[in-house]
N, C-alpha and C positions, 0 to 999 in steps of 0.2 A: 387568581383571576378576579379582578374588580369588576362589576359590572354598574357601569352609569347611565342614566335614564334621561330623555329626554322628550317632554319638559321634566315631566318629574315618574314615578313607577307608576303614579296612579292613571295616570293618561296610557303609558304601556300597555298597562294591562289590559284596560277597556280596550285597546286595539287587538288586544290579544284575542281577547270575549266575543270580538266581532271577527277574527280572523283577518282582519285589516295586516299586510304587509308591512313589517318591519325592517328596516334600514340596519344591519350592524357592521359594526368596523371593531376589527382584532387584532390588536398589536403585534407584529413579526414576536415579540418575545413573550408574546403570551399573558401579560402584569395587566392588559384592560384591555373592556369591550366597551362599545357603547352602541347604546340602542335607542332608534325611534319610530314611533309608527312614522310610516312615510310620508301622509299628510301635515304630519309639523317640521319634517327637515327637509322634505324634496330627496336631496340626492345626499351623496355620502359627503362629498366636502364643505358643505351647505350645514350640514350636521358637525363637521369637526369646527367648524367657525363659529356656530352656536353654542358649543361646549367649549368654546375658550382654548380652542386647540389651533395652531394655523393649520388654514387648510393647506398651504406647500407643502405640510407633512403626510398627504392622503398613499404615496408609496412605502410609509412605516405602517400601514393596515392592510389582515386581508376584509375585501369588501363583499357583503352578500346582502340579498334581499331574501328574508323568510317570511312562510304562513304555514300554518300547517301541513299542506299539502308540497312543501317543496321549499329547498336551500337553493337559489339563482348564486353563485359564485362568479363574480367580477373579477377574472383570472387573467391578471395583469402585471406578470415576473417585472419586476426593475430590473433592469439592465445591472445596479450595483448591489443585489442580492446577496446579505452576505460573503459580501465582497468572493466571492465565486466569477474568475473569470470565463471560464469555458461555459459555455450556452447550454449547455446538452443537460451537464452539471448542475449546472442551476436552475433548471426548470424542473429537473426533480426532484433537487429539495424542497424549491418554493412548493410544490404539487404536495409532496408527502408533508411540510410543516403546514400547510394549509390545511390540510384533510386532518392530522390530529389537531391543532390549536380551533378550528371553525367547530369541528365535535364536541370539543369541551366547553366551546362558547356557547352552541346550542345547547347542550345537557346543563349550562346552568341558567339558563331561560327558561326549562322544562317543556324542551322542542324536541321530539325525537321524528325526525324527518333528514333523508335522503339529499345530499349535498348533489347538486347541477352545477355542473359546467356546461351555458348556455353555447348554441354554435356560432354565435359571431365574439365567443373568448377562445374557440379552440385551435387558432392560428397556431401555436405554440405546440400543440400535438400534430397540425398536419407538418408543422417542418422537422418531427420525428418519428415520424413515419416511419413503421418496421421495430419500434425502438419506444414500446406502449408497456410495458414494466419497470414499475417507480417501486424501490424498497424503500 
C-alpha cells in the first residue's frame, strides 16, 4: 500500500496536529492511497486531478473523510464492481473490500478510528433490508 500526500506529508501532517479532516481515496486493489487535508483538495475528485490522476477514475477508489474522531465512508458500489452482476452480491463485497482495504489505509496513516457509513450512503443497505450480514 503506497501512500501519497498532498501537497506534500508535511502539510498532512500539520493537518493531522490540528485534527483538520483528511480527504482519502483507496484503490479497489489496494496498491495506493492518497491523502489530503481537505482545505487543499476540496472534495475527492478535485484531489485525484491534482495528483495527476483523472478524476473519471473516482469509481476505482473507496472514498472517506477522516479525523480522529471518525472515518465518514462515501459508500458508493459501481454498478461495474468487479464485474459482479447480481446487486445483492456486489454490494457485499464492495462493503467487506472496503472495510479491510480503508483499515489498512487508516493504520498506515496511524489513524485508529471507527469507519462510518454516513445515512445519506446507506441506500444500498435500505434495499437489503433483512439481508444486514456481509462475510
Amino acid at each position: 500500500m503506497r501512500v501519497k500526500y498532498y501537497p506534500d506529508n508535511e502539510k498532512v501532517v500539520e493537518a493531522v496536529k490540528d485534527d483538520d479532516p483528511l480527504l482519502m481515496l483507496i484503490s479497489y486493489d489496494g496498491s495506493t492511497v492518497l491523502v489530503s487535508n481537505i482545505d487543499d483538495s476540496f472534495e475527492h475528485h478535485i484531489l485525484l486531478r491534482l495528483m495527476n490522476y483523472k478524476d473519471s477514475d473516482i469509481n476505482k477508489y473507496f472514498r472517506v473523510v477522516v479525523n480522529k474522531s471518525g472515518c465518514d465512508w462515501t459508500f458508493v458500489c459501481p454498478s461495474d464492481y468487479k464485474g459482479i452482476k447480481d446487486k445483492v452480491t456486489r454490494i457485499k463485497h464492495f462493503y467487506n473490500d472496503g472495510i479491510t482495504l480503508i483499515s489498512k489505509a487508516l493504520n498506515a496513516i496511524d489513524y485508529d478510528c471507527e469507519i462510518n457509513i454516513p445515512d445519506r450512503y446507506r441506500r444500498h443497505f435500505n434495499m437489503l433490508r433483512g439481508d444486514y450480514y456481509f462475510e
